[in-house]
N, C-alpha and C positions, 0 to 999 in steps of 0.2 A: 618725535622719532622720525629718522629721514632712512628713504631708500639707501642712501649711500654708508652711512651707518651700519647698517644691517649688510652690509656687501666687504666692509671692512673685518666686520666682527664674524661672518663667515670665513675672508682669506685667515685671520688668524688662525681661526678653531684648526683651520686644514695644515695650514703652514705651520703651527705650533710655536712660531716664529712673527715675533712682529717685524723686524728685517724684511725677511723673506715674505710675510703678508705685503708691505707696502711694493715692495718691486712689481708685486701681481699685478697692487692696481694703482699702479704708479704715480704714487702719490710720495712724500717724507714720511721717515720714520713718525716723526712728531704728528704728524697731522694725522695720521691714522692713531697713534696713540691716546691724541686728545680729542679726537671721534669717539675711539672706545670708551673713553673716562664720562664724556658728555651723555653715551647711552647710560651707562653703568649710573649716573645721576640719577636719569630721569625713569629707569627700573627700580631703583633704590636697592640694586644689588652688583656684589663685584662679579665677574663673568668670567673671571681667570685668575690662577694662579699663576703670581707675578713670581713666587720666591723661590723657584727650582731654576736650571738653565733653561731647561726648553716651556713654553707655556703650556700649563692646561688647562681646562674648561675646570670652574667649579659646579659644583649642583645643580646654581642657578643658570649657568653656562651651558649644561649640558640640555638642561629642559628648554631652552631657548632658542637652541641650536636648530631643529627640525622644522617649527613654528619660523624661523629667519632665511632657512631655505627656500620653506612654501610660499614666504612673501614675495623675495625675488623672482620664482618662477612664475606667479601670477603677473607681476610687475612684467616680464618677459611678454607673459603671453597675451597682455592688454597689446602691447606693439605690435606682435606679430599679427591680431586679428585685426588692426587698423591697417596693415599693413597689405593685409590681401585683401581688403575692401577698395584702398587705394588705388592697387597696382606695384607698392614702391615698394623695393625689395632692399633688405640691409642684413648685415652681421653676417657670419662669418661661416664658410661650410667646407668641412675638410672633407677630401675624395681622396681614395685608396686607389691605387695601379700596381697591379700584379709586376715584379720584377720583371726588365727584359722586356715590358710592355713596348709596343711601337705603331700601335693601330693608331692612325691619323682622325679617325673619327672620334677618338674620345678627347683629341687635343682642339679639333673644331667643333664638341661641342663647349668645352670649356671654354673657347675664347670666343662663342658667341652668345656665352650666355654673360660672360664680362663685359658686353659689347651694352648687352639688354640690360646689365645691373651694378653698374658698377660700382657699387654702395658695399655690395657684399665682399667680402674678403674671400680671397680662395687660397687653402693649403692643401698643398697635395704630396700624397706619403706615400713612398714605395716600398713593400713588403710581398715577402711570400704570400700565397694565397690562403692556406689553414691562418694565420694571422690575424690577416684582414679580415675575413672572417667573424672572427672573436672580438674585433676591435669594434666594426659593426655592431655586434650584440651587446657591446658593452656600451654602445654610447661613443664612441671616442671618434668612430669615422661617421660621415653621412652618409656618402653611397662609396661603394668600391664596386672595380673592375677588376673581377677574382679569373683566374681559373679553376676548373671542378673537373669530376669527373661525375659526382651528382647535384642539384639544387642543393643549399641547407635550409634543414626543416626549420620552424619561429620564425624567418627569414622573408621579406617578399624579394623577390628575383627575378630576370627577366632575361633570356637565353637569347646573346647576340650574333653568336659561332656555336656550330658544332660539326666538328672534324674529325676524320677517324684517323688513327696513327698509322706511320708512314716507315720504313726500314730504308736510311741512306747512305746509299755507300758509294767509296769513294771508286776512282778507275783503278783497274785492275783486281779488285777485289774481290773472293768467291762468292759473293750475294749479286755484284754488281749483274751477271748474265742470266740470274737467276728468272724463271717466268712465275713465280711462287714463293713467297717465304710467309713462315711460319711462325712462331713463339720460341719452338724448340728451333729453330737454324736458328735463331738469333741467338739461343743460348752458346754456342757452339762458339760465340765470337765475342772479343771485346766491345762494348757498346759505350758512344757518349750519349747523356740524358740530362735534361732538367732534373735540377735535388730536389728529393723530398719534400712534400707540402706545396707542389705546385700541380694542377689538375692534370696535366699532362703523364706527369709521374704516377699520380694516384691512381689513373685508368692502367698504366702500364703495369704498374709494379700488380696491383690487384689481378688483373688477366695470368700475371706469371704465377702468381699464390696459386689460383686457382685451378692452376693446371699441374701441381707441384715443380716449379723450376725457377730456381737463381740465378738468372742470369749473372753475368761480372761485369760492374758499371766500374768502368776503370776513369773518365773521366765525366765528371758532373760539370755543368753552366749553365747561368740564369738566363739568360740571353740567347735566342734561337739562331743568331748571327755567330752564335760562340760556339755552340754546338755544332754547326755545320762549318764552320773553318777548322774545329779540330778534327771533324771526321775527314773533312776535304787534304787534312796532310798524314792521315792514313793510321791515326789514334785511334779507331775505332767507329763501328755504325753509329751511326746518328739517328736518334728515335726524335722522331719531328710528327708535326702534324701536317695533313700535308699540303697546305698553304706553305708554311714556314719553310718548306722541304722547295716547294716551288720557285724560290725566289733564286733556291742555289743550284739550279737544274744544270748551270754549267760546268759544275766541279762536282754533282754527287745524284745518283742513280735515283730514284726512288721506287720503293714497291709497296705498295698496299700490307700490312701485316694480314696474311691471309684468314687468323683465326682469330683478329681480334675485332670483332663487331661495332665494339662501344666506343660513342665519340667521346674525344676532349669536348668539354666545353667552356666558351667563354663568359661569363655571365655577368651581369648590374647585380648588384645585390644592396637590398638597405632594409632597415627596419621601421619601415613604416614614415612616408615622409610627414614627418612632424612639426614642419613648419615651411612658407611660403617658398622660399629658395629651393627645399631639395626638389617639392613640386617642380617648382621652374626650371633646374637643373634636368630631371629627368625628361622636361620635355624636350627640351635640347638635346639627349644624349639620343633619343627615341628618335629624334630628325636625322641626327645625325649618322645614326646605325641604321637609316633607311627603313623605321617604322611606322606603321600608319596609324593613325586613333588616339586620343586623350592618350597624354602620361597615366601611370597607373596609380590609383587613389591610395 
């Protein structure tokens, strides 16, 4: 019985598909085929139902299945601990960016930690931030650059930014002279905002619950560059935070939201670095967001 066996005979189980099994691991239909046939020998049982369209696990298949995961991830985890004994880092680590992301620090930690590893493979996935989030929890990302408005609980995290929201408005506008605004002014006026599910939003939209008021978000973008050029031709205040708001100082006012306290924040978020790379990743990201001390265990 061979590692690679047991890796084909899991793509199946999953793909339900031997097709679709062999593209996983790129191998021919046939040769994955006649891998399963050579397990299924040497268990003295068949492992699938061949006679329907799609495949399924039989009995013996099913009871096999869990038992041929746990080998592979030990198999994994024999490399990974040779692996930080060595030094040498390899295999593959997906990072999450909040939509509209554009902080340079998280682009120069990535490409000096490609510098220091370049073994590892880097995919990097842009999603809203409640998303990334859950993708996180599930396994699917390594670390993400979320925005929040609080830490997530299960979560380990590490607060890079935090900024209180900003009201910008364009020239000539009735906020622009203002020495003061409010919750409720802002309600009185069309607003562009980040959508839904991005931390920015979540501190804003929450503060206006909480005071009972709806504001009218007449236009939404993911991008803080998008936001303040629609406010800047006179679409509506732009709720930035107020870095983001600073960059566009020369087309749009900004004023402190006077009653709203609670910063956005920007945050790392990962579930536990579970292997060498996220380690080494975070400590990069930690240099590079100008932190001091050990990445965090």
């Amino acid at each position: 019985m061979e590692l690679r066996q047991l890796e084909y005979f899991v793509a199946v189980a999953e793909e339900r598909n031997f097709t679709r099994a062999a593209e996983r691991v790129h191998i021919s239909q046939s040769g994955v085929s006649a891998q399963i046939r050579q397990l299924e020998r040497e268990l003295g049982a068949e492992l699938f139902d061949r006679s329907a369209r799609s495949v399924t696990l039989t009995v013996a298949g099913k009871a096999a299945l869990d038992h041929a995961r746990a080998a592979l991830a030990a198999a994994g985890a024999v490399g990974r601990a040779v692996d930080e004994v060595t030094g040498l880092l390899r295999g593959r680590l997906t990072v999450g960016m909040v939509i509209g992301c554009t902080l340079t620090p998280l682009f120069d930690a990535l490409a000096a930690f490609h510098r220091a590893h370049p073994a590892v493979e880097i995919a990097l996935l842009e999603d809203n931030s409640d998303r990334l989030v859950e993708q996180v929890r599930a396994g699917a990302v390594d670390v993400a650059l979320t925005g929040t408005a609080t830490l997530p609980d299960g979560l380990d995290a590490l607060t890079v930014v935090g900024e209180r929201l900003v009201a910008a408005a364009p020239a000539g506008h009735p906020l622009e002279t203002r020495r003061r605004v409010t919750l409720r002014d802002l309600s009185a006026h069309p607003l562009v905002c980040m959508p839904p599910g991005t931390g920015l939003r979540t501190v804003f939209d929450a503060a206006c619950a909480a005071r009972g008021l709806r504001p009218a978000i007449a236009l939404e973008a993911s991008a803080a560059d998008a936001v303040a050029g629609l406010a800047a031709r006179g679409l509506g205040v732009a709720v930035l935070s107020a870095s983001m708001a600073a960059a566009h100082g020369d087309r749009l006012t900004a004023h402190l939201i006077d009653d709203l306290d609670a910063p956005a924040l920007l945050a790392l978020v990962w579930n536990g670095p579970r292997n060498p790379a996220v380690r080494g990743l975070l400590t990069h990201l930690r240099r590079a967001f100008g932190m001091s001390g050990p990445a965090p265990a």
